[in-house]
LUMTORGU-571597 format. One line per field, with one value per residue (C-alpha): residue number from 1; z, x, y. Coordinates in Angstrom, 1 decimal, always signed. Each point is the difference from the previous one (the first is absolute). Layout:
N
resi = (NUM | ...) .
Z = (Z | ...) .
X = (X | ...) .
Y = (Y | ...) .
REM end
This chain:
328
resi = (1 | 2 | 3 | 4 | 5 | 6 | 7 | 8 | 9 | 10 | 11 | 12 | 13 | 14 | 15 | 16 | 17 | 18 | 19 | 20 | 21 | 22 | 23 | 24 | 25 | 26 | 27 | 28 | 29 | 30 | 31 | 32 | 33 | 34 | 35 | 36 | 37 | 38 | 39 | 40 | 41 | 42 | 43 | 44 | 45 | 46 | 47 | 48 | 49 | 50 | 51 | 52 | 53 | 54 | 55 | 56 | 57 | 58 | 59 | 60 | 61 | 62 | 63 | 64 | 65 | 66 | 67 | 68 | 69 | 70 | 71 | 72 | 73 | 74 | 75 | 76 | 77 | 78 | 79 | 80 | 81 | 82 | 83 | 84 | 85 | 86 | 87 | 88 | 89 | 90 | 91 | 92 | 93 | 94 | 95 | 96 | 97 | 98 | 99 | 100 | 101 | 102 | 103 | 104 | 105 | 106 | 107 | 108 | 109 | 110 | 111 | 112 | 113 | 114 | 115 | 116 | 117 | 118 | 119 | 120 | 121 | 122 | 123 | 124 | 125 | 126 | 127 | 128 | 129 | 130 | 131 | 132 | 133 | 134 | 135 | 136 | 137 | 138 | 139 | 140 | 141 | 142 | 143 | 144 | 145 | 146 | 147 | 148 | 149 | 150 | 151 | 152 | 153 | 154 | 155 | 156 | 157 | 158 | 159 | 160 | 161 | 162 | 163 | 164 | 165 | 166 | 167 | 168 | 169 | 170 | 171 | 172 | 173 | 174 | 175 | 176 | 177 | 178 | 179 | 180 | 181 | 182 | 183 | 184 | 185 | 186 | 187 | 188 | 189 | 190 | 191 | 192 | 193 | 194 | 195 | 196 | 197 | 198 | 199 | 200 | 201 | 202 | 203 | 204 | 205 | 206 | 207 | 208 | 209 | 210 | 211 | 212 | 213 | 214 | 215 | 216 | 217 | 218 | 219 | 220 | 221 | 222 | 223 | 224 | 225 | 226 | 227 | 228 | 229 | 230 | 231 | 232 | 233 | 234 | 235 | 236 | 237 | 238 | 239 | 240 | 241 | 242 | 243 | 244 | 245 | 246 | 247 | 248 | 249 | 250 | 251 | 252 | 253 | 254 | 255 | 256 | 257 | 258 | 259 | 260 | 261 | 262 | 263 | 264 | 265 | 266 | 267 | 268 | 269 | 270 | 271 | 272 | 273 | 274 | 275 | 276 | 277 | 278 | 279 | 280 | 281 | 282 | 283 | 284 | 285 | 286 | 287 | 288 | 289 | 290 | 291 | 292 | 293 | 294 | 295 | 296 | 297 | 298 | 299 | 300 | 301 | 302 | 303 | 304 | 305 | 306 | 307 | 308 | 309 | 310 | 311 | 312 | 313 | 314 | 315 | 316 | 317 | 318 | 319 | 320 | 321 | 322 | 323 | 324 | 325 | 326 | 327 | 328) .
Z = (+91.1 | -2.1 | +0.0 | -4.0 | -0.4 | -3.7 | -1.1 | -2.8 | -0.3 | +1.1 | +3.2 | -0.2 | +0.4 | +2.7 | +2.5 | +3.5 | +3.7 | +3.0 | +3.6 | +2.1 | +3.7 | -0.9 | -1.4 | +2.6 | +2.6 | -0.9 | -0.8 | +3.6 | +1.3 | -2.0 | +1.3 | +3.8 | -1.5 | -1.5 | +2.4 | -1.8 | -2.3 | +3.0 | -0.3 | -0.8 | +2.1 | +3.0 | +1.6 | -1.7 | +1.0 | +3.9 | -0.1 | -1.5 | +1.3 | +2.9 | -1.4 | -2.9 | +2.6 | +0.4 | -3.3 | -1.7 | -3.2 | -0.8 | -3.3 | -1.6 | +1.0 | -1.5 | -3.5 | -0.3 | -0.3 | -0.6 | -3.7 | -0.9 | -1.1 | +1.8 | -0.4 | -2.4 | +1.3 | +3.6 | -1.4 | -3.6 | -1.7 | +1.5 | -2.3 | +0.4 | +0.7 | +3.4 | +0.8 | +4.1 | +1.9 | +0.3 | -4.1 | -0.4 | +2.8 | -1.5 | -3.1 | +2.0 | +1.5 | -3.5 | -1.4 | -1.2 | +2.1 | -2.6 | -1.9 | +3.9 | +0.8 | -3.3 | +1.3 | +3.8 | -1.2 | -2.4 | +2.9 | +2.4 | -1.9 | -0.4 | +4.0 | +1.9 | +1.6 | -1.4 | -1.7 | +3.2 | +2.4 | +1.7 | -0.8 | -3.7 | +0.0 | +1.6 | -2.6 | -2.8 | +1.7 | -0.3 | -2.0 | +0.4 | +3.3 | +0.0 | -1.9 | +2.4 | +2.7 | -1.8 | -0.7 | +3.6 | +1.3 | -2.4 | +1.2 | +3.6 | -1.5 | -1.0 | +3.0 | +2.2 | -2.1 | -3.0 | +0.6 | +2.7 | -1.6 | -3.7 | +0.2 | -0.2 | -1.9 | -3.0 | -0.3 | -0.3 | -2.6 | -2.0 | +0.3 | -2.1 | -2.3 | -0.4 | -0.5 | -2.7 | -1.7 | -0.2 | -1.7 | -2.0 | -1.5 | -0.4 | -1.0 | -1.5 | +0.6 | -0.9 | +2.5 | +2.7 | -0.1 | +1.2 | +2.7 | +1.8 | +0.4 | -1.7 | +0.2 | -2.9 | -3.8 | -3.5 | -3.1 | -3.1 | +1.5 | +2.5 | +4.4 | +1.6 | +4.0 | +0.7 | +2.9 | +0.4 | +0.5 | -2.8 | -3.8 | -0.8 | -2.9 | -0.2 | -3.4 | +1.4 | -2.8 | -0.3 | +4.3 | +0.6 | +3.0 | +3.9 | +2.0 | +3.5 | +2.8 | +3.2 | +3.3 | +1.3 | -3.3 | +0.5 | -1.2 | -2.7 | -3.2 | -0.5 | -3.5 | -1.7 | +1.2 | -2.5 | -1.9 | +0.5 | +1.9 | -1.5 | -0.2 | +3.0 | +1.0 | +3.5 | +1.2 | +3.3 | +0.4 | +0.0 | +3.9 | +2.2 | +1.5 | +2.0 | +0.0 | +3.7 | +1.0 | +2.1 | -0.4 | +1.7 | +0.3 | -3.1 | -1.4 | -0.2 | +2.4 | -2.0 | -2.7 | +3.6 | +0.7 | -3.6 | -0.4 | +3.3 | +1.3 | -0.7 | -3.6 | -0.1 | +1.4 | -2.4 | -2.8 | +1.1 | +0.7 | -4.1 | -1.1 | -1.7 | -1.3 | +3.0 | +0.8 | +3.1 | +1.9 | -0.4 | +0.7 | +3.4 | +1.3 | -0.8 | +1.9 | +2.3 | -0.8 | -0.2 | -4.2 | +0.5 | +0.8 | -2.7 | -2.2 | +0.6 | -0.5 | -3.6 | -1.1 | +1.4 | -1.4 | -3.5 | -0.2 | +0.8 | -3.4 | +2.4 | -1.1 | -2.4 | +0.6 | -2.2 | +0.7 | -0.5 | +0.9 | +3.4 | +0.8 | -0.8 | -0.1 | +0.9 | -1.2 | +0.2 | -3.2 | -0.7 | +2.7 | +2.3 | -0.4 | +0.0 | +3.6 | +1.3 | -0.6 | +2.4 | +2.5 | +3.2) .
X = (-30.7 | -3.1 | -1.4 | -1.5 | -2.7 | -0.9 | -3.7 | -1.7 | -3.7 | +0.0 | +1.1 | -2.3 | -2.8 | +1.6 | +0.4 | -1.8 | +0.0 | +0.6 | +0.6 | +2.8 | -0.2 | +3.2 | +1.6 | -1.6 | +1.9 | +3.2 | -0.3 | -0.8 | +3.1 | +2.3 | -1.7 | +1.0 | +3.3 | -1.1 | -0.2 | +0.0 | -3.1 | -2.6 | -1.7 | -3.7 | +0.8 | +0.9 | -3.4 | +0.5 | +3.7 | -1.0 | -2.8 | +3.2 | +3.2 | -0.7 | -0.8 | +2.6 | +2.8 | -0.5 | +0.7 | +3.6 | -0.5 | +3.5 | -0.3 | -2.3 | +1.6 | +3.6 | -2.3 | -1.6 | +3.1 | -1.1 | +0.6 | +0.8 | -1.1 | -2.9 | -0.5 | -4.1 | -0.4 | -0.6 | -3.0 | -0.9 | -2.7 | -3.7 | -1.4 | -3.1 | -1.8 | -1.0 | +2.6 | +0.0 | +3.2 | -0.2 | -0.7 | +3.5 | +2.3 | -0.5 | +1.6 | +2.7 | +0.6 | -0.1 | +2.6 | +3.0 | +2.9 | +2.7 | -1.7 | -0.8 | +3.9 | +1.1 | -2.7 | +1.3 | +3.7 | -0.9 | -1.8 | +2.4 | +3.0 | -1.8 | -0.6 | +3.3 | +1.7 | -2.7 | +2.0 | +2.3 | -2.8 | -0.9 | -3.3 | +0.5 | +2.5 | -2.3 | -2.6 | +2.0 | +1.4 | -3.3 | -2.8 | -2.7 | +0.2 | +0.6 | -3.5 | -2.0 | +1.5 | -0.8 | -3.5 | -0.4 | +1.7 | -2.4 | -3.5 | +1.0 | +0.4 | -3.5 | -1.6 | +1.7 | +0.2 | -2.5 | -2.9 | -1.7 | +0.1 | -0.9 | -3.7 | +0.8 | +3.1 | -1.7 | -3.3 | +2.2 | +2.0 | -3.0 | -1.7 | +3.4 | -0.9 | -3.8 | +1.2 | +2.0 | -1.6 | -3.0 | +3.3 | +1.0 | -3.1 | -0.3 | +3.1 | +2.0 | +3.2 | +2.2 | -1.5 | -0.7 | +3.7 | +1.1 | -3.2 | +1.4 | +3.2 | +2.0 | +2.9 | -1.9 | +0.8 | -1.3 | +1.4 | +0.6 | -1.6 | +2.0 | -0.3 | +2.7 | +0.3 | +2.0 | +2.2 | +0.9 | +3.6 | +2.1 | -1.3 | -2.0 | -2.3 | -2.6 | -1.6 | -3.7 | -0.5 | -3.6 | +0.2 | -1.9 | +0.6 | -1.6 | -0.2 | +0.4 | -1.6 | +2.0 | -0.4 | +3.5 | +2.2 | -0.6 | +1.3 | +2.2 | -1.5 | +1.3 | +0.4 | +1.5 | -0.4 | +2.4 | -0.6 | -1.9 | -2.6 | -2.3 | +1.1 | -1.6 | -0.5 | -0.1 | -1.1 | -1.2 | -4.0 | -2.1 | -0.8 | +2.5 | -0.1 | -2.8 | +0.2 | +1.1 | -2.6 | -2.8 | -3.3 | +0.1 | -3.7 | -0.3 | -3.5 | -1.5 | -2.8 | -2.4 | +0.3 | -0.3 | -3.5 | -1.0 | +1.2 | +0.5 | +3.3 | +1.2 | -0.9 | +1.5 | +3.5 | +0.2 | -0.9 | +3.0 | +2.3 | -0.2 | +2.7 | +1.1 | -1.9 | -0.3 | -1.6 | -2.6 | +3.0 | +2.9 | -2.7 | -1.4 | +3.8 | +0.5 | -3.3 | -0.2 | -3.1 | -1.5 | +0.3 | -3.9 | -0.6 | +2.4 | -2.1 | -3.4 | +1.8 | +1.4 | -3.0 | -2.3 | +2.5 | +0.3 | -3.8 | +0.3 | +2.1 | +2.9 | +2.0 | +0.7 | +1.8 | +1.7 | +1.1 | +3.8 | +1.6 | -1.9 | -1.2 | -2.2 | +2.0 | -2.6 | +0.7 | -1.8 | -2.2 | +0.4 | -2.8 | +1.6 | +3.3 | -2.0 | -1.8 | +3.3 | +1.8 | -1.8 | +1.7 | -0.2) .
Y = (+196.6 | -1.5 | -3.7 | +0.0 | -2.5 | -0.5 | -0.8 | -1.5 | -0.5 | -3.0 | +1.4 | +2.5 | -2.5 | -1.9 | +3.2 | -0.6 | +1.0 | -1.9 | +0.1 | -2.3 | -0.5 | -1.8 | +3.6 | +1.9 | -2.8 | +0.5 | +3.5 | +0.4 | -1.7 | +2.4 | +2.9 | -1.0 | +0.8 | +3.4 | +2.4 | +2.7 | -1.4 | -0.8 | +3.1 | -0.7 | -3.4 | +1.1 | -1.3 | -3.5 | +0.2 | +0.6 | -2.8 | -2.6 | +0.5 | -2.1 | -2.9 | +1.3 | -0.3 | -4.3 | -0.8 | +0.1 | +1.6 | +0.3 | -2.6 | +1.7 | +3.8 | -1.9 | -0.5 | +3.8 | +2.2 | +3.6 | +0.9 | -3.7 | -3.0 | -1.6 | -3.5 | -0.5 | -3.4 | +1.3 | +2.0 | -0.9 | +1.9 | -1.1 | -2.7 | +1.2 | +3.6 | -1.7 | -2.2 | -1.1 | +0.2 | -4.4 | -0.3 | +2.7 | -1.7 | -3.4 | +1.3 | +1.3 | -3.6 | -1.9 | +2.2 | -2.0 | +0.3 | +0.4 | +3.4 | +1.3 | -0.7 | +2.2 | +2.6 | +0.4 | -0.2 | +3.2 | +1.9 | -1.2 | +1.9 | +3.1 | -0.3 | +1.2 | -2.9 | -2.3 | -2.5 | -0.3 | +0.1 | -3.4 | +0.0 | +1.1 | -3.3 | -2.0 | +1.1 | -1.0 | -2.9 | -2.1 | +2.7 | -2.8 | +0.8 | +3.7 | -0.3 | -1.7 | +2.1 | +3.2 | -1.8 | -0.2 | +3.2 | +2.0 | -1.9 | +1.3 | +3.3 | -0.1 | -1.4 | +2.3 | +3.4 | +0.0 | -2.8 | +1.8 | +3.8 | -2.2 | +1.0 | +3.5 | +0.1 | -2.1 | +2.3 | +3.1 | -2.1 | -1.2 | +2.9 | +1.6 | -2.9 | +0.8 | +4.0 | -1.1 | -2.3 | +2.9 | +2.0 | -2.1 | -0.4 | +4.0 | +1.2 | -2.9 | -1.7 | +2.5 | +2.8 | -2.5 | -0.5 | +3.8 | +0.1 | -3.4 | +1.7 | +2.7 | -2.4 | -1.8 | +1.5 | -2.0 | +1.1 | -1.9 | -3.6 | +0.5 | +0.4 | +1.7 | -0.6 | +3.3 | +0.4 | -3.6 | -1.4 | -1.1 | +0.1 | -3.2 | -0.8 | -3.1 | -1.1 | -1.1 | -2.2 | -0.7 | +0.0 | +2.8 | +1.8 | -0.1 | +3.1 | -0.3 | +2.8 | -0.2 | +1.4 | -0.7 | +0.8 | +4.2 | +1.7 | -1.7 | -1.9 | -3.5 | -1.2 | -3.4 | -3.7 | -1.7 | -3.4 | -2.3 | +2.6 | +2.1 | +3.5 | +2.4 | +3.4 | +0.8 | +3.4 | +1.5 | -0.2 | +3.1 | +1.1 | -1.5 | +3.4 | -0.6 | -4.0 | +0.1 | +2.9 | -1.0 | +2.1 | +3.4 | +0.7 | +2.4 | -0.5 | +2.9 | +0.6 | +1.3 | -3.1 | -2.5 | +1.9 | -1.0 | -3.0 | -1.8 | +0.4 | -3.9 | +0.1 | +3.7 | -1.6 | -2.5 | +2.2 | +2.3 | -3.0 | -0.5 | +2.1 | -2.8 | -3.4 | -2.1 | -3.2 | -1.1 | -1.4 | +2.6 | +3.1 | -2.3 | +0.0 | +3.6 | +1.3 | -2.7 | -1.0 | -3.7 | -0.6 | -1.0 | +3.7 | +1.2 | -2.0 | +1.3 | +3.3 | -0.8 | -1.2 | +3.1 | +1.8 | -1.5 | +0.2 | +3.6 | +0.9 | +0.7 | -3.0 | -2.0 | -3.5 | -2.7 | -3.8 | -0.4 | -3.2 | -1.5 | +3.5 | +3.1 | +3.0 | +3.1 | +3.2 | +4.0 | +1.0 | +3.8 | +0.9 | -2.3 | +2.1 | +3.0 | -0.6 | -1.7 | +3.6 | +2.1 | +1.8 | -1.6) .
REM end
């Protein structure tokens, strides 16, 4: 069934991106419970499930039944296009006990054997501390499962961003829409979230709307976030196919002998916008090399590069593309 969300042009003005290690988080902890969604995160998966195993994530698995409701105040939309995982949780913490009771009783009862459960009674039997609980159960989630693979997981997201945005800015709202995912339709002033469950319908009212890349959320898109939050889109992130894989040595020789074979790797590693940091970690190089690199290679017309948030995303001009094709 659709989600309808209905614009204005107010809304149209207000329409941003943004990135939540918060959404990314708990996104995480329902895929432990996937199975048959780990595909591109196998890697990831292997890397976590030890230190997956130690903590009891059974509260927050009791509050993200499959095709029902799941609780916004555990991950409300970013407030910002760079929001930080500390600046999100402490908005999870301040949320008032008595609306977070009324949202884990409504998850709970789309959850079999929630309600009865005793930690879905416990929840409801004192919420203020259900919320601190779930405050704290989440922050281990991110120490243990996302914090140390962040690096990598938010250059691929803000690269998606950056891509975007450069859309956006060429094609308009309307066809951005279809290219972030098919599951996307405007008619009328109106986005449709296809393929979601039940039939729901938001007036934005002058809210605008934030869309959401995610690594974790493949391959479903996520729509809603009811009153008081901001409406949000979530939908996977362009290249989480090869988010996990490391560098297999494909530069082509012949481009190494021209170009040196560290500034040819890095120029290959750019299939995507990258920063200094995310392409040191994939190569394995120090990020001082990987800088001398960008800049040789910006200098050479063979990329371009743009600040976005704390970073500089680098990306390949045509003849960058055009030397990083050649056949090995």
């Amino acid at each position: 069934m659709p989600f309808h969300l209905y614009f204005d042009e107010s809304d149209l003005l207000r329409c941003r991106f943004a990135l939540s290690p918060l959404w990314e988080t708990q996104e995480a902890v329902r895929l432990l419970r996937r199975p048959g969604r780990h595909g591109y995160h196998l890697p990831w998966l292997r890397r976590v499930r030890k230190d997956a195993a130690g903590l009891d994530l059974t509260p927050l698995w009791l509050l993200m039944p499959d095709g029902g409701y799941n609780p916004d105040f555990i991950c409300p939309p970013p407030l910002g296009p760079l929001a930080t995982f500390a600046e999100e949780i402490a908005t999870v913490r301040a949320m008032d006990p008595a609306a977070a009771r009324d949202d884990m009783a409504h998850a709970l009862a789309d959850t079999p054997g929630g309600l009865r459960s005793p930690a879905g009674q416990r929840m409801l039997a004192d919420p203020a501390r259900a919320v601190r609980e779930l405050a704290d159960l989440l922050e281990r989630a991110w120490e243990l499962m996302v914090e140390p693979h962040w690096p990598r997981l938010r250059a691929l997201l803000e690269a998606d961003i950056a891509y975007h945005s450069r859309r956006l800015a060429e094609v308009g709202f309307e066809r951005l829409l279809g290219e972030v995912s098919p599951r996307l339709q405007w008619a009328d002033s109106t986005l449709t979230v296809v393929g979601t469950v039940g039939n729901h319908s938001r007036v934005l009212g002058g809210q605008g709307l934030v869309l959401v890349p995610s690594v974790f959320t493949w391959p479903d898109v996520v729509g809603g976030f009811e009153p008081p939050w901001q409406p949000a889109v979530v939908y996977p992130a362009r290249g989480i196919g090869g988010l996990w894989t490391e560098s297999a040595g494909r530069t082509p020789d012949a481009l190494a002998r021209l170009l040196g074979r560290g500034r040819a790797d890095v120029l290959c590693a750019l299939g995507e916008p990258a920063g200094t940091s995310a392409l040191a970690n994939r190569l394995s190089l120090a990020p001082s090399s990987v800088s001398a690199h960008l800049s040789a290679l910006r200098a050479a017309g063979l990329l371009t590069s743009r600040r976005y948030g704390h970073q500089v995303l680098y990306e390949r001009t045509p003849l960058g593309i055009a030397l990083a094709a050649q056949e090995p």
